[in-house]
NUDREN-893892 format. One record per residue (C-alpha): residue number from 1; residue in one letter; chain; x, z, y. Coordinates in steps of 0.2 Angstrom, whole numbers, plus 5000, padded with zeros to 4 digits. Last residue first. Example, Ala and Ser with C-alpha at 12.3 -4.5 7.8 and 13.67 -1.06 7.14 Angstrom:
BEGIN
DRENSE; k; r; c; u; w; v
DRENSE; 2; S; A; 5068; 5036; 4995
DRENSE; 1; A; A; 5062; 5039; 4978
***
This chain:
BEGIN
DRENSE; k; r; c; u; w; v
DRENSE; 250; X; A; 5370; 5614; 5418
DRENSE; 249; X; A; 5384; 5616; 5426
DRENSE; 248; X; A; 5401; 5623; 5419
DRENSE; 247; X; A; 5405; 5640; 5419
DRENSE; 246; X; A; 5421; 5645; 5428
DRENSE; 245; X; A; 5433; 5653; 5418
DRENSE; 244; X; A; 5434; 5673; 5420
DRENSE; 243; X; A; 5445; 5678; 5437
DRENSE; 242; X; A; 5460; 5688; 5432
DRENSE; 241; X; A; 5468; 5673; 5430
DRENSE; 240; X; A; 5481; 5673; 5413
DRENSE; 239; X; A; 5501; 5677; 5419
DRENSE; 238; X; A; 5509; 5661; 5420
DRENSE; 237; X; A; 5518; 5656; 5404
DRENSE; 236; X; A; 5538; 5650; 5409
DRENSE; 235; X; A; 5547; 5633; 5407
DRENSE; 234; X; A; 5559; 5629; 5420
DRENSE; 233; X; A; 5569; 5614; 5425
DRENSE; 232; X; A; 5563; 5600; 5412
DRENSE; 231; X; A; 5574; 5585; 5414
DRENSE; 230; X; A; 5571; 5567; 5423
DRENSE; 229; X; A; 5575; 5571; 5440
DRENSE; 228; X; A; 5563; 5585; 5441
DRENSE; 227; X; A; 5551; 5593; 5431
DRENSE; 226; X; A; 5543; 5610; 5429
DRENSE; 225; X; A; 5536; 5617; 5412
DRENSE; 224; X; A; 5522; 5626; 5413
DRENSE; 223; X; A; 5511; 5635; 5398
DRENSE; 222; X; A; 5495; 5642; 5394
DRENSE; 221; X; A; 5490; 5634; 5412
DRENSE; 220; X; A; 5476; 5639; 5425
DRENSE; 219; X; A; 5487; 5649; 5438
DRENSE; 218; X; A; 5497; 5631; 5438
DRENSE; 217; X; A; 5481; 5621; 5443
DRENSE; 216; X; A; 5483; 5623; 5462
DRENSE; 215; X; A; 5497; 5615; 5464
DRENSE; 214; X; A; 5493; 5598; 5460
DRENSE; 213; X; A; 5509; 5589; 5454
DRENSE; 212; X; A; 5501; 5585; 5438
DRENSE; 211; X; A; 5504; 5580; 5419
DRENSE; 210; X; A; 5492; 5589; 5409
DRENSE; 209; X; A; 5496; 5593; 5388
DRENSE; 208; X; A; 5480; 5597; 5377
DRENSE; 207; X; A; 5483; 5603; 5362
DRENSE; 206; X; A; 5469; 5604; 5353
DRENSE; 205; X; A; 5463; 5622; 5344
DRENSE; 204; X; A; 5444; 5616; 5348
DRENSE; 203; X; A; 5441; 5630; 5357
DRENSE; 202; X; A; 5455; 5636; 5366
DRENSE; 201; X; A; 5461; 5618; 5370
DRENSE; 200; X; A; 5444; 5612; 5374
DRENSE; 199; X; A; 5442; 5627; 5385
DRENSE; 198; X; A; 5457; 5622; 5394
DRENSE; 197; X; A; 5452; 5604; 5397
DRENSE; 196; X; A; 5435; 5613; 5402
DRENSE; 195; X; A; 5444; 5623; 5416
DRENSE; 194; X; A; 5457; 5610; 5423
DRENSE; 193; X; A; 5440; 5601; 5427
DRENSE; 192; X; A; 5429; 5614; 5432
DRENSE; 191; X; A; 5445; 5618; 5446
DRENSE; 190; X; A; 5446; 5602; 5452
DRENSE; 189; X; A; 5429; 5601; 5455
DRENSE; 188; X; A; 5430; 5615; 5465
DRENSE; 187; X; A; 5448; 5611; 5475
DRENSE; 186; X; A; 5442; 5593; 5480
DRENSE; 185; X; A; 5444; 5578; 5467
DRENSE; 184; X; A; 5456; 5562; 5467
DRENSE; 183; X; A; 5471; 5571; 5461
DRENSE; 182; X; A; 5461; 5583; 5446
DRENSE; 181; X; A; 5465; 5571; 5431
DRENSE; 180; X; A; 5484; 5569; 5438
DRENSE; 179; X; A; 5488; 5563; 5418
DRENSE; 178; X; A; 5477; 5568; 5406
DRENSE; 177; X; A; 5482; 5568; 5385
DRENSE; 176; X; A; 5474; 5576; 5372
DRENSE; 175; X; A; 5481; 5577; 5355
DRENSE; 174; X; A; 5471; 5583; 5343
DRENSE; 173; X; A; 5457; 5572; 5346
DRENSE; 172; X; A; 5439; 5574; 5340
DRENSE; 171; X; A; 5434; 5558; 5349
DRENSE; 170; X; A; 5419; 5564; 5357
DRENSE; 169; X; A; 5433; 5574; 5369
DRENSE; 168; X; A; 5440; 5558; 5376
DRENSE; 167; X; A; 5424; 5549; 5380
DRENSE; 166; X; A; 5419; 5570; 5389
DRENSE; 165; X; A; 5434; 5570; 5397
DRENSE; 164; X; A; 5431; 5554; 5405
DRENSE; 163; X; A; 5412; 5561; 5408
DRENSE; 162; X; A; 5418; 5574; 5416
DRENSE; 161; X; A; 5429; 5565; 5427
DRENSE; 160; X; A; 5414; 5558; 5434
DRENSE; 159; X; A; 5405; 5572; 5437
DRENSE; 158; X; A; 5419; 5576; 5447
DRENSE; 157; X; A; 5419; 5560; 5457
DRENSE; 156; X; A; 5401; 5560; 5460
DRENSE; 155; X; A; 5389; 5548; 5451
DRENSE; 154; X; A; 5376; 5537; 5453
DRENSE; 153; X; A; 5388; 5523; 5455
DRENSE; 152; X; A; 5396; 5527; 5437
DRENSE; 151; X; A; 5380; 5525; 5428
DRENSE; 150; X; A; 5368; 5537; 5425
DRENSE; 149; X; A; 5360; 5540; 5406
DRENSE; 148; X; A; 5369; 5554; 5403
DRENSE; 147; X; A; 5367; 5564; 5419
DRENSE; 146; X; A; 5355; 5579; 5412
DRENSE; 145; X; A; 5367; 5583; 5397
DRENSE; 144; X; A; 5381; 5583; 5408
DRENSE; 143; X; A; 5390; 5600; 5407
DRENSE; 142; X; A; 5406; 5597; 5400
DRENSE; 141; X; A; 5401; 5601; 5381
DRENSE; 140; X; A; 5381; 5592; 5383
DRENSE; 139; X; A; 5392; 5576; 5386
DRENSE; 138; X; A; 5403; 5579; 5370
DRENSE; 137; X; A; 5388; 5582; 5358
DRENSE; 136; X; A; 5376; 5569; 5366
DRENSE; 135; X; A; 5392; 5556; 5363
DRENSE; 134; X; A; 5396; 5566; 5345
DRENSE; 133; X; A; 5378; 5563; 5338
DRENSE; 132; X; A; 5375; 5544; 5344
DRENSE; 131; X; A; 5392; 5539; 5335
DRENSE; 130; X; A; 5387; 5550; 5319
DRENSE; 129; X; A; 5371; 5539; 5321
DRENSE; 128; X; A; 5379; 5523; 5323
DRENSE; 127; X; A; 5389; 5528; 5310
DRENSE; 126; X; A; 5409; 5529; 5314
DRENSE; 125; X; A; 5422; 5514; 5309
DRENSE; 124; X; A; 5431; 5522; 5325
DRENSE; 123; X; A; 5429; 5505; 5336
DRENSE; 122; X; A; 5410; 5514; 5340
DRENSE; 121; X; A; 5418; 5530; 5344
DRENSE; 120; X; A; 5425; 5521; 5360
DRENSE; 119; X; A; 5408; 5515; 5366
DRENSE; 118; X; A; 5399; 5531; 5364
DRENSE; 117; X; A; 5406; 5541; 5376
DRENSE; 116; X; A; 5404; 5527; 5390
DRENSE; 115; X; A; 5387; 5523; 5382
DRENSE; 114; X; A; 5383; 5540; 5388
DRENSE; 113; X; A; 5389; 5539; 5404
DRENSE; 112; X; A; 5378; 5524; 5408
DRENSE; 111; X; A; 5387; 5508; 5407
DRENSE; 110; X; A; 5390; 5492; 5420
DRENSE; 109; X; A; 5404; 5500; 5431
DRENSE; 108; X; A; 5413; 5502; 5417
DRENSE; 107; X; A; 5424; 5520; 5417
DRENSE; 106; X; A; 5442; 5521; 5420
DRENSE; 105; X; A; 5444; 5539; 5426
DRENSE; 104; X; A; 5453; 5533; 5443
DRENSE; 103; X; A; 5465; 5550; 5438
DRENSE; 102; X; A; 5467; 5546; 5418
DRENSE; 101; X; A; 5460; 5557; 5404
DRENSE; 100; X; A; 5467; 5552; 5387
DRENSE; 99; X; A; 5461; 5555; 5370
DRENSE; 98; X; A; 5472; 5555; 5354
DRENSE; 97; X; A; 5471; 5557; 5335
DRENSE; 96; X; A; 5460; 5540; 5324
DRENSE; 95; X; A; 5463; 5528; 5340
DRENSE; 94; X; A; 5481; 5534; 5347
DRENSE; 93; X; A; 5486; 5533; 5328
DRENSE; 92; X; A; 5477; 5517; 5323
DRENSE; 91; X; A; 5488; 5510; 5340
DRENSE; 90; X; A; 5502; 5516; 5333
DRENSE; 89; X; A; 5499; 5510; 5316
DRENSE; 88; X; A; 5496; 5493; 5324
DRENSE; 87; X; A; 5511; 5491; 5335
DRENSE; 86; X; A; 5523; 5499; 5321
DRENSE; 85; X; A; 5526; 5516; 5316
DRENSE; 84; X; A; 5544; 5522; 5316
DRENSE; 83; X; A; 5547; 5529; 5335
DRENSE; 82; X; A; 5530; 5539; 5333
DRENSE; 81; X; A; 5538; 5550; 5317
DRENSE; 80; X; A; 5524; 5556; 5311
DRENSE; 79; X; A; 5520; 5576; 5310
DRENSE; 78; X; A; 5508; 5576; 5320
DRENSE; 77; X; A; 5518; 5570; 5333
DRENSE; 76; X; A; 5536; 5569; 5330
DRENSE; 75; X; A; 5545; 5561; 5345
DRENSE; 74; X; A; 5565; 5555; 5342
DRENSE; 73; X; A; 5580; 5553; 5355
DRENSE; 72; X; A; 5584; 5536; 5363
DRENSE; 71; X; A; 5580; 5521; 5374
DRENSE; 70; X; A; 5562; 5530; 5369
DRENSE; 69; X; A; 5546; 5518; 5367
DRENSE; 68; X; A; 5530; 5518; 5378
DRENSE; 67; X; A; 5513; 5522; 5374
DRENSE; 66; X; A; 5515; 5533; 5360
DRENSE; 65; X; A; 5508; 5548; 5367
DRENSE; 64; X; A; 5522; 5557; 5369
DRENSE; 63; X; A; 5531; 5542; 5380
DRENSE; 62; X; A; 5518; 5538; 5392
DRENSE; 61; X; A; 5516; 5560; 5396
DRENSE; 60; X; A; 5536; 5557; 5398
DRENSE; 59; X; A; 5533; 5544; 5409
DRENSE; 58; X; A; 5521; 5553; 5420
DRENSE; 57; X; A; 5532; 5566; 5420
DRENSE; 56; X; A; 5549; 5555; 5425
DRENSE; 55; X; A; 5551; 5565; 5441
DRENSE; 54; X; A; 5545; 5549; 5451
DRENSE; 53; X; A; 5531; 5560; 5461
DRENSE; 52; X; A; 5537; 5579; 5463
DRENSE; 51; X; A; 5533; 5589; 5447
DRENSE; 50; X; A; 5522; 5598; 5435
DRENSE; 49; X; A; 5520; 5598; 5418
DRENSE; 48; X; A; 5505; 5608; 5412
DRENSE; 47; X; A; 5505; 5614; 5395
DRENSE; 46; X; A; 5485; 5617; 5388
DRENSE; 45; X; A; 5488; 5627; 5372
DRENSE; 44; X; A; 5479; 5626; 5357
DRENSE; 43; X; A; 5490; 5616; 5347
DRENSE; 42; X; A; 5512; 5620; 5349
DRENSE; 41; X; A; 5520; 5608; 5359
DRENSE; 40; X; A; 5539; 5610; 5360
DRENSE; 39; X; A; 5552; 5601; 5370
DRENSE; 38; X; A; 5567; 5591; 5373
DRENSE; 37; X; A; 5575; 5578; 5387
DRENSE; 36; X; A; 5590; 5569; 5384
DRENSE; 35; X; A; 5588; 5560; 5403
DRENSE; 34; X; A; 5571; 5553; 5406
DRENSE; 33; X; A; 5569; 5544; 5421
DRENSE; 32; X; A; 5586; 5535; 5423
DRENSE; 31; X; A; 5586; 5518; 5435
DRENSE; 30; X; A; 5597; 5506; 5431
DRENSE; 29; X; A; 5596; 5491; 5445
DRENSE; 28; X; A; 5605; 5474; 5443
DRENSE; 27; X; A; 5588; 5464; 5442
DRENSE; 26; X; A; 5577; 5481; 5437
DRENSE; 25; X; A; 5580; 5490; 5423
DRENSE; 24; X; A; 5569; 5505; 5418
DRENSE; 23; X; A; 5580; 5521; 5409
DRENSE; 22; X; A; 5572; 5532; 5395
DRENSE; 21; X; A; 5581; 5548; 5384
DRENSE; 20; X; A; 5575; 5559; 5373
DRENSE; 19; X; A; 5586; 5571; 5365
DRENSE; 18; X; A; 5572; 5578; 5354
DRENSE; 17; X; A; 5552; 5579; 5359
DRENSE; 16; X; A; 5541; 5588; 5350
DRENSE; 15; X; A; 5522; 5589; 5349
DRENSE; 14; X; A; 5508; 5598; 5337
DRENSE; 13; X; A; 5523; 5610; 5332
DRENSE; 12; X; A; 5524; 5615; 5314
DRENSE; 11; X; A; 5522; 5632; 5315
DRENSE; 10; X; A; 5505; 5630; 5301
DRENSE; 9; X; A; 5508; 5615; 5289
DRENSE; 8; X; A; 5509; 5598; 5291
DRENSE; 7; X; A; 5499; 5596; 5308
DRENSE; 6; X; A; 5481; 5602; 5311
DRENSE; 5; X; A; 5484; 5620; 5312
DRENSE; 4; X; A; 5471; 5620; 5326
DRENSE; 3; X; A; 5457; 5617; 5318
DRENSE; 2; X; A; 5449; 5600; 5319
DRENSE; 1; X; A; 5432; 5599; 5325
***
């Protein structure tokens, strides 16, 4: 998959944000959720931002990704300046270099979990066969070799998430995206998942960047910065678990 010195030249940040700044008007309402806000991304980190709810995170998550437009400021990802690409080249951006993990994991009802994976990759001008390849690839990656041809019903919630990661994962991004992916789950499940998003991280030199205000997942992080009132308070590393990663079931 792609190495981690993916962007123009190795030290080049995967992700930054400069000055960036985003209000929402409502009637005679101004409400400011992003207030000249900067950071770093460097690949091959998992960066958790964490944060009471109306912080801005998940706007800020929206707004790196290419989903929402800055008021102000600049966001270079990959090297390409987001705020310069029009509607189609942003969405051929997201398509070719980003995957996303939500928290209602967005899957069709009607599909098995492999034609999730595979459904995505088939807008990607792949063959059917590289298509095929990477679904069996991504599925076998979060532990779900044995599930693939279940549909969402026949499934838990965390099994479900794994196979949200697993849609995102088939993509070969290098830019990963979730936001609150472990909110509907109970601690274990939780904890797989904020495991493989690292591991895919590690292993795949992607940087993956978490919004969430689940405490539990801090200890988990290469990176956190903490949110409040549209600004980043604090960012600090967390010393590394002492517990190995969980493994993921077969």
């Amino acid at each position: 998959m792609h190495p981690a010195a993916t962007t123009e030249h190795a030290g080049t940040p995967a992700l930054l944000a400069e000055g960036i700044s985003k209000a929402f008007i409502s009637g005679q309402q101004r409400t400011q959720v992003l207030d000249n806000l900067s950071l770093s991304l460097d690949a091959g980190e998992l960066t958790l931002i964490s944060g009471p709810s109306g912080c801005g995170k998940s706007t800020l998550l929206a707004i790196l990704s290419g989903l929402q437009k800055v008021d102000s400021g600049h966001v270079r990802a990959l090297g390409s300046e987001l705020g310069q690409l029009d509607m189609r080249a942003l969405e051929r951006f997201r398509l070719q270099h980003t995957g996303f993990v939500f928290q209602g994991f967005n899957l069709f009802p009607a599909l098995s979990a492999f034609e999730q994976v595979e459904l995505p990759l088939n807008h990607m001008g792949l063959s059917r066969n590289e298509a095929r390849r990477r679904a069996q690839q991504s599925l076998e990656e979060v532990g779900l070799a044995h599930r693939m041809r279940l549909r969402p019903s026949e499934l838990s919630g965390g099994e479900k998430q794994r196979v949200a990661i697993a849609r995102a994962l088939a993509k070969e991004p290098e830019l990963l995206f979730a936001d609150e992916p472990t909110s509907a789950l109970d601690a274990a499940n939780g904890q797989m998942i904020i495991d493989i998003l690292h591991r895919i991280a590690r292993t795949h030199g992607t940087t993956v960047l978490c919004v969430s205000h689940d405490p539990r997942l801090v200890v988990h992080a290469d990176r956190v910065l903490a949110m409040e009132d549209g600004r980043i308070l604090s960012d600090r590393r967390p010393p590394a678990p002492t517990a190995p990663d969980q493994g993921i079931p077969s």
